[in-house]
C-alpha positions as CSV (number, residue, x, y, z in Angstrom):
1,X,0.0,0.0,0.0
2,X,1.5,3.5,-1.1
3,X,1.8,6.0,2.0
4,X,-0.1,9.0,1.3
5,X,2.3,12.3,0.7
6,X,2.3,14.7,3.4
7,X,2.1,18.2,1.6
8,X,2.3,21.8,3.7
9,X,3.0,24.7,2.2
10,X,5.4,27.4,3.5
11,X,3.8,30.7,3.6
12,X,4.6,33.9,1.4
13,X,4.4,36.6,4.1
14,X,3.0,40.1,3.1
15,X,2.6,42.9,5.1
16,X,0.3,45.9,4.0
17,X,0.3,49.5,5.8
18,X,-2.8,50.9,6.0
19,X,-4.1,54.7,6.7
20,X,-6.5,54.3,10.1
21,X,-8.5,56.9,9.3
22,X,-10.2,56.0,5.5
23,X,-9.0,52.0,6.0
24,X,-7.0,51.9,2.7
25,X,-3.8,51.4,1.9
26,X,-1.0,53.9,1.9
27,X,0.9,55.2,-0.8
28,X,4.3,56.3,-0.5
29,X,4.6,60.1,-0.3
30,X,7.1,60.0,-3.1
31,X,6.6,57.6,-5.6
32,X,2.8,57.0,-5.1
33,X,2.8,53.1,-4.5
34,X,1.2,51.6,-1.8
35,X,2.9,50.3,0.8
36,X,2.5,46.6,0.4
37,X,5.7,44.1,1.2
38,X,6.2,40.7,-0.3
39,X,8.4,38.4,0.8
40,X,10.1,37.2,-3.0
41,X,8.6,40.0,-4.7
42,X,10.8,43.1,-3.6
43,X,13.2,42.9,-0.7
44,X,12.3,45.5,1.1
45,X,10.9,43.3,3.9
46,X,13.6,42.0,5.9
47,X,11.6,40.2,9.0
48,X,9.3,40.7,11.3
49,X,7.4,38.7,14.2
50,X,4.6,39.7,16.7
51,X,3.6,37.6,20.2
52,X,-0.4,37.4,21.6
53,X,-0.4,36.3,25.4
54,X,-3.5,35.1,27.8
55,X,-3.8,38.1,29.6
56,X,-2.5,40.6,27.8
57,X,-5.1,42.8,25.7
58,X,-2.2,44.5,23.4
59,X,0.2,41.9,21.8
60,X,3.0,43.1,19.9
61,X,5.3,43.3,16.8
62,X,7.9,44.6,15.2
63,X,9.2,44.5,11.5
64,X,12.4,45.7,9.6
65,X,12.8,46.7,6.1
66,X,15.8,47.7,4.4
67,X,15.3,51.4,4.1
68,X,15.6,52.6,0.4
69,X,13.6,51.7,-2.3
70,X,13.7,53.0,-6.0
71,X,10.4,54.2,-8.1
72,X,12.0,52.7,-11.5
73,X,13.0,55.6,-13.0
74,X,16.1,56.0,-11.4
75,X,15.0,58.5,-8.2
76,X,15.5,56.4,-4.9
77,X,13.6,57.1,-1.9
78,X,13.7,56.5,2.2
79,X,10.8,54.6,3.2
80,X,11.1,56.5,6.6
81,X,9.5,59.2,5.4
82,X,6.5,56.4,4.8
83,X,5.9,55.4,8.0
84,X,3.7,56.8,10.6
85,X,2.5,56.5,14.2
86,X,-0.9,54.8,14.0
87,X,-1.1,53.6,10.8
88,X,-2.1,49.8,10.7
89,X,-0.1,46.8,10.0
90,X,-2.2,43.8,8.5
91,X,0.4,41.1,8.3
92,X,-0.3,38.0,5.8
93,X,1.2,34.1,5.5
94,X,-1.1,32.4,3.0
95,X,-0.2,32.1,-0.7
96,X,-0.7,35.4,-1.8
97,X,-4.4,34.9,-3.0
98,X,-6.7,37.7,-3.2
99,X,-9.0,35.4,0.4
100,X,-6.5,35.5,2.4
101,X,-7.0,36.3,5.6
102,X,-4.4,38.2,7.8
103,X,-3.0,36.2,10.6
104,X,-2.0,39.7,12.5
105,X,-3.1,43.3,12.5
106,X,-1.4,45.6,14.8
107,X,-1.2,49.7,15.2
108,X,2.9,51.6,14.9
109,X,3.9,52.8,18.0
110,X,7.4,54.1,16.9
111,X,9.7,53.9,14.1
112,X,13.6,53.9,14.2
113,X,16.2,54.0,11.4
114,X,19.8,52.3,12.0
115,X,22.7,52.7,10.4
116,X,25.7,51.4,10.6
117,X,29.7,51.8,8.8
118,X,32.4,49.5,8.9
119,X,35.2,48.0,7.3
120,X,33.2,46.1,5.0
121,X,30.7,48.5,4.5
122,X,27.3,49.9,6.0
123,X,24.6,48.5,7.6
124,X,21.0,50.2,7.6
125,X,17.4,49.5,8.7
126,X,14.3,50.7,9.1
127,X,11.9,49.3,12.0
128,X,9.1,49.9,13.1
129,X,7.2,48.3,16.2
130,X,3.7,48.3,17.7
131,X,1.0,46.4,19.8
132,X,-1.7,44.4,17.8
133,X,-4.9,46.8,16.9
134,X,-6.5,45.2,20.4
135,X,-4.1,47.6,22.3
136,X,-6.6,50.3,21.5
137,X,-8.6,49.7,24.0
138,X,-6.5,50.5,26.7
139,X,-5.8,53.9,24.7
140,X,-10.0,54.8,25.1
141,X,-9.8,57.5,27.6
142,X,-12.4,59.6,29.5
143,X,-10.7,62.4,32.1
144,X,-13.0,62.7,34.7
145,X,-9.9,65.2,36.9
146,X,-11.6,68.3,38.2
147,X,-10.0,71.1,36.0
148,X,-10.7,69.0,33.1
149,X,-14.4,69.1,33.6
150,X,-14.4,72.9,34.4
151,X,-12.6,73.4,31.2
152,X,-15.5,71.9,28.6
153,X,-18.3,72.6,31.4
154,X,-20.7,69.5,28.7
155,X,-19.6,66.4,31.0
156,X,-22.1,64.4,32.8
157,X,-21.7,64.8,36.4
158,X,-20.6,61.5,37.8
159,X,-24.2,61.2,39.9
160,X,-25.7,61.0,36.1
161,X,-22.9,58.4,35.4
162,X,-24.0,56.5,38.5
163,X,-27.6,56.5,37.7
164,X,-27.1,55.2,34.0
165,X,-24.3,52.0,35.1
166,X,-26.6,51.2,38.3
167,X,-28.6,48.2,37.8
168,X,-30.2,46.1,39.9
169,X,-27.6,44.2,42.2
170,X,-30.2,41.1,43.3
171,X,-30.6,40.1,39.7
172,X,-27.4,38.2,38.0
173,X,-26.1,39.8,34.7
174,X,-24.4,38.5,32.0
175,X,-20.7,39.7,31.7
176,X,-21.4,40.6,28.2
177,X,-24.2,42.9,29.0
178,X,-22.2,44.6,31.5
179,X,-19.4,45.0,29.2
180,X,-21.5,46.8,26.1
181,X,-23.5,49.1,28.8
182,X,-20.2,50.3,30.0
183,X,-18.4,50.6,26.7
184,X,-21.5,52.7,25.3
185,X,-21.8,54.9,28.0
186,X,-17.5,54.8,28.1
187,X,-17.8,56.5,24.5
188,X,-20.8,59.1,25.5
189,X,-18.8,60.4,27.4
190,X,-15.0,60.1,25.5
191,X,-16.9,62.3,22.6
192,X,-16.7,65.4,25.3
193,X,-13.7,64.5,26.9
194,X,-11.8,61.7,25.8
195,X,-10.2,59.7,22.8
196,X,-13.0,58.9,21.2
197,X,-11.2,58.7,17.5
198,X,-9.8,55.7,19.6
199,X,-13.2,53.6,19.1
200,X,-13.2,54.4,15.7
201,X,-10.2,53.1,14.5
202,X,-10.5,49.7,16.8
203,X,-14.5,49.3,15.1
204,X,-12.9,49.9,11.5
205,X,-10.3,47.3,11.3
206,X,-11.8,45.1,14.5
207,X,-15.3,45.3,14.2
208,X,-18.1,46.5,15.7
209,X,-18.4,46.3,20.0
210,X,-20.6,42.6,18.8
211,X,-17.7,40.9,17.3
212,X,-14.8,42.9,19.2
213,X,-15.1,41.6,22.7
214,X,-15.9,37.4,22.0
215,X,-17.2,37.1,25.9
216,X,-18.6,34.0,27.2
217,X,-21.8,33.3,29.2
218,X,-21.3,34.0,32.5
219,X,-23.3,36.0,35.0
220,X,-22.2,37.8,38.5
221,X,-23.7,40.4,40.6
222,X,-22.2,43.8,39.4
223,X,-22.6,47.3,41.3
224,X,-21.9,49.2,38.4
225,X,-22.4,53.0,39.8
226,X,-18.8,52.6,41.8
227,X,-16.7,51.5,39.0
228,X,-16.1,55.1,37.8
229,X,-13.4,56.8,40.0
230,X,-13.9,60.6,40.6
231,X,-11.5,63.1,39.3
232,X,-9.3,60.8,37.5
233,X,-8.3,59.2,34.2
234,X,-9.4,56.1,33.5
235,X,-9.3,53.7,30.5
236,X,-11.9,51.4,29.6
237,X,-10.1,48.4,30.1
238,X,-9.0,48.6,32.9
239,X,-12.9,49.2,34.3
240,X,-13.4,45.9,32.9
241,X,-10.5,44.1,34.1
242,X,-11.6,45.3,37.7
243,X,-15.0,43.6,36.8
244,X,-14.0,40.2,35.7
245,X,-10.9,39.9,37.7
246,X,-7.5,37.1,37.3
247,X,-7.2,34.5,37.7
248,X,-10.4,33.2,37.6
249,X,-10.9,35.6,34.2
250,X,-9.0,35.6,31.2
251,X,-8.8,38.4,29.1
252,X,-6.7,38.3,25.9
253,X,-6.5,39.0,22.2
254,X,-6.6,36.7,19.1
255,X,-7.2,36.5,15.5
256,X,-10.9,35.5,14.8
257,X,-11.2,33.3,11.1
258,X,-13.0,36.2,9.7
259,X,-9.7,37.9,9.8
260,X,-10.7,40.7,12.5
261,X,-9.0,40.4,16.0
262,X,-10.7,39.9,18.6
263,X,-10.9,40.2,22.3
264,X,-11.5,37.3,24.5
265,X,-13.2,37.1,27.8
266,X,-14.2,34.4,29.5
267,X,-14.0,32.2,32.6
268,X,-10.9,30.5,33.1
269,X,-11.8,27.2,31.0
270,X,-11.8,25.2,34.7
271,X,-14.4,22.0,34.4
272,X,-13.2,19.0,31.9
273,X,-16.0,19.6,30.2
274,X,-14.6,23.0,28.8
275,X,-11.1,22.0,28.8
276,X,-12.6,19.3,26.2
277,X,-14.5,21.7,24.1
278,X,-11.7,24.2,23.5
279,X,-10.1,23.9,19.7
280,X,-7.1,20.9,19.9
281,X,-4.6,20.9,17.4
282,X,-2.1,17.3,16.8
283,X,1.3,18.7,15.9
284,X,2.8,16.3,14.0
285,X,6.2,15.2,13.9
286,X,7.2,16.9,10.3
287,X,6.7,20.6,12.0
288,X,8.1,20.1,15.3
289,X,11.2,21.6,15.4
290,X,12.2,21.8,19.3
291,X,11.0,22.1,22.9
292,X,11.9,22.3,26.1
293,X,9.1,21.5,28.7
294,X,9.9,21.6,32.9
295,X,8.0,20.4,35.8
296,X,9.0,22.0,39.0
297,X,7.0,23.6,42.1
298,X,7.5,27.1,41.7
299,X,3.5,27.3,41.8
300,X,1.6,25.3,44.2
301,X,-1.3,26.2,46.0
302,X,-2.8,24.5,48.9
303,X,-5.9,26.5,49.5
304,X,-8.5,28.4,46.8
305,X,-10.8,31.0,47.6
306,X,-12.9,33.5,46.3
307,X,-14.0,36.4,47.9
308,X,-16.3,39.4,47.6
309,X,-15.0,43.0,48.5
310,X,-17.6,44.3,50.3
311,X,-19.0,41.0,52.0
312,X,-19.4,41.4,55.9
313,X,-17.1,39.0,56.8
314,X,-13.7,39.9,57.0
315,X,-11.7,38.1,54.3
316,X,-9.3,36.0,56.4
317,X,-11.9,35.6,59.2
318,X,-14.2,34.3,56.4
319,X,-11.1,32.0,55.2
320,X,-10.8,30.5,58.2
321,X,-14.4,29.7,59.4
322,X,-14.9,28.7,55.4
323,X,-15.2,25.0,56.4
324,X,-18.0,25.8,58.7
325,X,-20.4,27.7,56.2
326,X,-19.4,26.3,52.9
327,X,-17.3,23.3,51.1
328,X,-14.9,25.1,48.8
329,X,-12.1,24.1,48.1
330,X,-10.3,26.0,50.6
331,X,-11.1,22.9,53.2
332,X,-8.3,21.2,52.3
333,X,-6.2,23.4,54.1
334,X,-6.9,21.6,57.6
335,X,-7.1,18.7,56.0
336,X,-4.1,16.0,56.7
337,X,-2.9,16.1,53.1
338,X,1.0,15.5,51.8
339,X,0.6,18.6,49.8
340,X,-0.3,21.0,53.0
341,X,2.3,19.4,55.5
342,X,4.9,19.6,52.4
343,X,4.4,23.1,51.0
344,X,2.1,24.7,53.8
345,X,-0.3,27.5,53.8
346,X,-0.5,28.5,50.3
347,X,-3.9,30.4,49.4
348,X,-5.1,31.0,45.9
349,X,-7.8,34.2,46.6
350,X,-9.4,35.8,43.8
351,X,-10.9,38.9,44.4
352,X,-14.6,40.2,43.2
353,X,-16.5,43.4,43.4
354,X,-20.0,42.8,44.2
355,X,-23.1,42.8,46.1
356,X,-22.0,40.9,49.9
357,X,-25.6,41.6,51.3
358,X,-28.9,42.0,50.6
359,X,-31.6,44.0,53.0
360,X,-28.8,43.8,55.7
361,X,-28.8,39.7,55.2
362,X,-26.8,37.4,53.9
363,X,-27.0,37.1,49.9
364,X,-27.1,33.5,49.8
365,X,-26.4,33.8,46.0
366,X,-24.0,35.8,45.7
367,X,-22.5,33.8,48.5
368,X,-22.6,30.4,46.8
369,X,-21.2,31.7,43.4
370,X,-18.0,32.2,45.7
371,X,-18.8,29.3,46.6
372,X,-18.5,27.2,43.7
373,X,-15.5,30.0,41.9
374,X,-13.3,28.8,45.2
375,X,-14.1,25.2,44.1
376,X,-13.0,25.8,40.0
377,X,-10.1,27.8,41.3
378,X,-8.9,24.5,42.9
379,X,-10.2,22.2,40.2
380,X,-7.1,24.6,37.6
381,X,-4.8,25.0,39.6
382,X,-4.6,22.3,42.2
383,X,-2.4,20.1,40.0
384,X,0.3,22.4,38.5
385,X,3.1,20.7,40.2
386,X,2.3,17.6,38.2
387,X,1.7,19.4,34.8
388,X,4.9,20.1,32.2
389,X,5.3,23.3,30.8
390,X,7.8,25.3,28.7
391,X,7.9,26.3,24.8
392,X,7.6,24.3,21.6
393,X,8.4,25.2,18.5
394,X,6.9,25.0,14.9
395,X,7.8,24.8,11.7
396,X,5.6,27.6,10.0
397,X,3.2,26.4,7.7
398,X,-0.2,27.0,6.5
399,X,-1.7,23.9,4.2
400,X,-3.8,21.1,5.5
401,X,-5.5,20.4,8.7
402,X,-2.4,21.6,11.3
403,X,-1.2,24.6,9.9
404,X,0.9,26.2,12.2
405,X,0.1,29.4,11.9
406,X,-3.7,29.7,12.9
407,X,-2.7,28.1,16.2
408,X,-4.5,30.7,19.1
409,X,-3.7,31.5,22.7
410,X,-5.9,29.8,25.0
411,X,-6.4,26.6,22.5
412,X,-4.9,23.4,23.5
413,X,-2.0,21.5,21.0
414,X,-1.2,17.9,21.5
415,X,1.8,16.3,21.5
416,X,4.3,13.6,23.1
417,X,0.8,11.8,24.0
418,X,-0.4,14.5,26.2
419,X,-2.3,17.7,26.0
420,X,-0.6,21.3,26.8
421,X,-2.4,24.5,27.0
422,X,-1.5,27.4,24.8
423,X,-0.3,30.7,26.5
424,X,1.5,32.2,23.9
425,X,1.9,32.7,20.5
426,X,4.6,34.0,18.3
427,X,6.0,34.0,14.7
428,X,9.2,35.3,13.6
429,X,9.9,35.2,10.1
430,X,13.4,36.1,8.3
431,X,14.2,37.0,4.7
432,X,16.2,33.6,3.8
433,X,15.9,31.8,6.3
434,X,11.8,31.1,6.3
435,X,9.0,31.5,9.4
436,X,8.7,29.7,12.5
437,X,6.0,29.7,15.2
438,X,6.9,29.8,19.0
439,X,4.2,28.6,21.5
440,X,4.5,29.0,25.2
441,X,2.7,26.0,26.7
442,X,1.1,25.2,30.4
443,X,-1.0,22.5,31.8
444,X,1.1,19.6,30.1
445,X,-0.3,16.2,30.8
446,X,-2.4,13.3,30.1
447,X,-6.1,14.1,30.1
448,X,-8.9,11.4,29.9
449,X,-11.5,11.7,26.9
450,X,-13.7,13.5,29.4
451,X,-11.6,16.4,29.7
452,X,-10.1,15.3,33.4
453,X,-6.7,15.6,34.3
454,X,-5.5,12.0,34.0
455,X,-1.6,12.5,35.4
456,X,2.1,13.3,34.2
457,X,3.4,12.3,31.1
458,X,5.9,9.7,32.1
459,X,8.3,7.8,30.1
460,X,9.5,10.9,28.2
461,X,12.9,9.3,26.7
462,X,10.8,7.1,25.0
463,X,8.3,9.4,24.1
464,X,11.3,11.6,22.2
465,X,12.4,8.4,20.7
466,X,9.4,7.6,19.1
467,X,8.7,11.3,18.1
468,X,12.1,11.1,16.2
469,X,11.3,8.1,14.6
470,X,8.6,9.4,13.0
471,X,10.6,12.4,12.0
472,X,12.6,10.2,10.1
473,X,10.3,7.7,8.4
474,X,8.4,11.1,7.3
475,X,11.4,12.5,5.8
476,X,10.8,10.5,2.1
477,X,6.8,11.4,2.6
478,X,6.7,15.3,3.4
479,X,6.6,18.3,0.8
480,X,6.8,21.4,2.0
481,X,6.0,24.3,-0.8
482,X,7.8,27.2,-1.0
C-alpha cells in the first residue's frame, strides 16, 4: 500500500500598511505606490514577528525593512519618510491569493532607522514596532480630573454616570451585558472628553463592539455605579479588568477566522467539560522543530478561595471559618494532606467586586457563586506541580488540517501523547531563512476523553524516541512548498 504524501505549504508573508483613518492602503509620499511588502517579490521586507499572550489585551510586533527603495525611474527614496505613528499593520502568510485572511493586524507605535559603517561596509534599517490593533482599548480615555471638567463645562456629572451603570444588584447579569453598557456609556462620554477617535479606528479594522469583545456566558452580581473613579483618568479596560478579575478571568487577544482580532473574555476554562471543548490541534512530527518543557513547584497552591470585597465578613476571618459555612475548596487546608504538611499555607484568593448583602442579610447567591469560583479555582490549579510546561516550536506552515500558523492563545496542541495548553503565540519570520511559530505552553499532561486531568506524562525518553522516529520515516513522505 503506497503512504499517502504529506504536503504543507510554507507561507509567502506580506505585510500591507494601511491609513486608520479611511481604511485603505497607503501610498508612498514620493513615488505614489502603496505600501504593500512581499516576501520574493521586492526585498524590502527584511523580518518581522509579533507575540499574543493570555492576559494581555495589546500583543505586539515589530518589523524591519531595508530602508531605500527605487520608483523605476532611477529616483530612490527613504521609506522613513513612509511610516507613521498609527497607521495599521495587516500582516499575511497564506499564498498570496486575493481570500486571504491576515494572521496579524497591529497599530505603529514608533519607528527607528539604524545605520551602521564599517570595514566592510554599511549596515542600515528601518523598524518599526507596535501592539496588535486590540491595544486600543487601553488607549480609550475619559478624564474625569476636576479642571478638566471645568474646562468643557458639557460632562455628565458622575451622579448621572452612577444613575445610567446602576442596575439592579439582586438580579445576575451577564458579563457581556455589562461590558457593552459600560463601553457605550465609556464612548458618551470620550466624545466630550476623551479619545473617542480611539473607538473608531478599533471598530474599523476590529469590528463592531458585537464581534470585538468574543465574551462567554457567564453571570455575577455587578454594582456598576462605583466602577467610575472621581477626578481621574481612566481607560476602559481597565474598568473591565476590575470587573472580571484574574485568575479566575481571562482576558486576551486573538485572531478570529474572519480575519478581525478579537478580544476574548471568559472564565478560566476550569471543568473538563470546557477544557474538552476548546479547539485541539495534533502537531505532528514533520513541523516540530524543538522544545523544552519543565515540571517543578514554583506554583503550588494548597488552598482556593474567592472572595467578595464588600462581603461582611472579614476576608481572612471568612477563610478561616470557610469549612464551617461552605465546602470550597479552601477545606483542604486543615485537611491531613502531603501537599499542606509539604508546601504549607498556600492560598489561591481571587478577588470580586460585588453585592456581599442583601436587606442587611446574607445574599445566599451571591454567596454560593463564591462558593462554587473557590471550588473551580482549585479544580485549575490544584495540580500544577504535576503538569509540564515550557515552549515548543513549529515549523511555519499554512496547508492542510495543522497549519501552524492559525494556532491561538488559550487553545490546546497535543503532543508527546499528552495535551498542553497554549499561553503564547509567536511568529518570527526572516528573509532567507523562512518562518517559525513559538508557543508558550502550560497544563502539560495526560487528560482522559472527558476532559479530566489523568496524570504526568511519564516515560518521556521514549516518548522523544518515538517522536524522532517518525521524524525520520516522514522525511521520504513530506513536501513542503515554498
Amino acid at each position: 500500500m503506497n503512504a499517502r504524501q504529506i504536503v504543507y505549504q510554507r507561507p509567502c508573508p506580506k505585510i500591507i500598511i494601511k491609513d486608520p483613518e479611511t481604511g485603505k492602503t497607503v501610498k508612498s509620499k514620493n513615488s505614489g505606490a502603496e505600501l504593500e511588502f512581499v516576501a520574493g517579490k521586492n526585498t524590502n521586507l527584511l523580518s518581522y514577528s509579533f507575540t499574543l499572550s493570555i492576559n494581555d489585551i495589546s500583543g505586539s510586533f515589530s518589523a524591519t525593512f531595508y530602508p531605500d527603495y527605487n520608483d523605476g525611474k532611477g529616483n530612490t527614496f527613504s521609506l522613513f519618510d513612509d511610516f507613521e505613528k498609527l497607521q495599521i499593520v495587516e500582516i499575511y502568510e497564506g499564498n498570496g491569493t486575493s481570500s486571504e485572511k491576515p494572521v496579524f493586524c497591529g497599530i505603529i507605535r514608533s519607528k527607528k532607522y539604524v545605520a551602521q559603517t564599517n570595514d566592510s561596509g554599511g549596515h542600515r534599517r528601518i523598524s518599526i514596532t507596535g501592539t496588535a490593533i486590540t491595544g486600543l482599548v487601553s488607549q480609550f480615555y475619559i478624564n474625569l480630573d476636576v479642571a478638566a471638567c471645568a474646562m468643557t463645562k458639557e460632562l455628565r456629572t458622575q451622579a448621572e454616570l452612577i444613575n445610567k451603570l446602576t442596575i439592579n444588584g439582586e438580579e445576575e447579569e451577564e458579563v457581556k451585558k455589562i461590558v457593552n453598557m459600560v463601553w457605550n456609556c465609556f464612548y458618551e462620554i470620550s466624545k466630550q472628553i476623551g479619545t473617542p477617535k480611539i473607538k473608531e479606528y478599533i471598530e474599523r479594522f476590529a469590528g463592531s463592539i458585537e464581534t470585538l469583545f468574543d465574551v462567554d456566558g457567564s453571570k455575577f452580581h455587578y454594582p456598576l455605579g462605583c466602577i467610575f473613579k472621581g477626578q481621574t483618568t481612566q481607560d476602559f479596560f481597565s474598568l473591565i479588568d476590575e470587573i472580571i478579575p484574574s485568575p479566575c478571568y481571562e482576558k486576551f487577544a486573538y485572531m478570529g477566522t474572519d480575519g478581525k482580532m478579537k478580544i476574548k473574555m471568559r472564565l478560566v476554562p476550569f471543568s473538563s467539560k470546557n477544557w474538552k471543548e476548546l479547539e485541539h490541534t495534533p502537531i505532528p512530527a514533520t513541523v516540530l522543530q524543538s522544545f523544552d518543557l519543565t515540571e517543578s513547584d514554583n506554583e503550588v497552591y494548597t488552598a482556593f478561595y474567592a472572595y467578595l470585597n464588600g462581603y461582611p465578613v472579614d476576608e481572612q476571618k471568612s477563610l478561616m471559618i470557610s469549612t464551617t459555612i461552605d465546602k470550597a475548596g479552601v477545606d483542604k487546608v486543615l485537611k491531613d494532606t502531603e501537599t499542606f504538611k509539604t508546601y504549607g499555607y498556600r492560598p489561591m484568593i481571587a478577588h470580586f467586586i460585588g453585592y456581599g448583602t442583601k436587606d442587611g442579610k446574607q445574599d445566599s447567591d451571591t454567596h454560593s457563586g463564591m462558593v462554587e469560583m473557590s471550588e473551580k479555582l482549585k479544580e485549575w490549579y490544584e495540580n500544577l506541580p504535576d503538569m509540564l510546561k515550557g515552549s515548543v516550536t513549529l515549523s511555519m506552515v499554512f496547508d492542510g488540517n495543522n497549519a501552524t500558523n492559525k494556532i491561538q492563545p488559550g487553545e490546546v496542541v497535543q503532543f508527546l501523547e499528552g495535551e498542553f495548553y497554549v499561553e503564547g503565540v509567536t511568529h518570527s519570520w526572516n528573509y532567507g531563512q523562512g518562518g517559525e511559530v513559538n508557543l508558550s505552553v502550560s497544563r502539560g499532561g495526560k487528560y482522559l476523553d472527558s476532559g479530566k486531568f489523568k496524570g504526568k506524562i511519564e516515560n518521556l525518553t521514549s516518548l522523544v524516541s518515538l517522536l524522532q522516529k517518525g521524524q525520520d520515516s516522514n522525511k521520504n513522505l513530506l513536501t513542503i512548498r515554498r
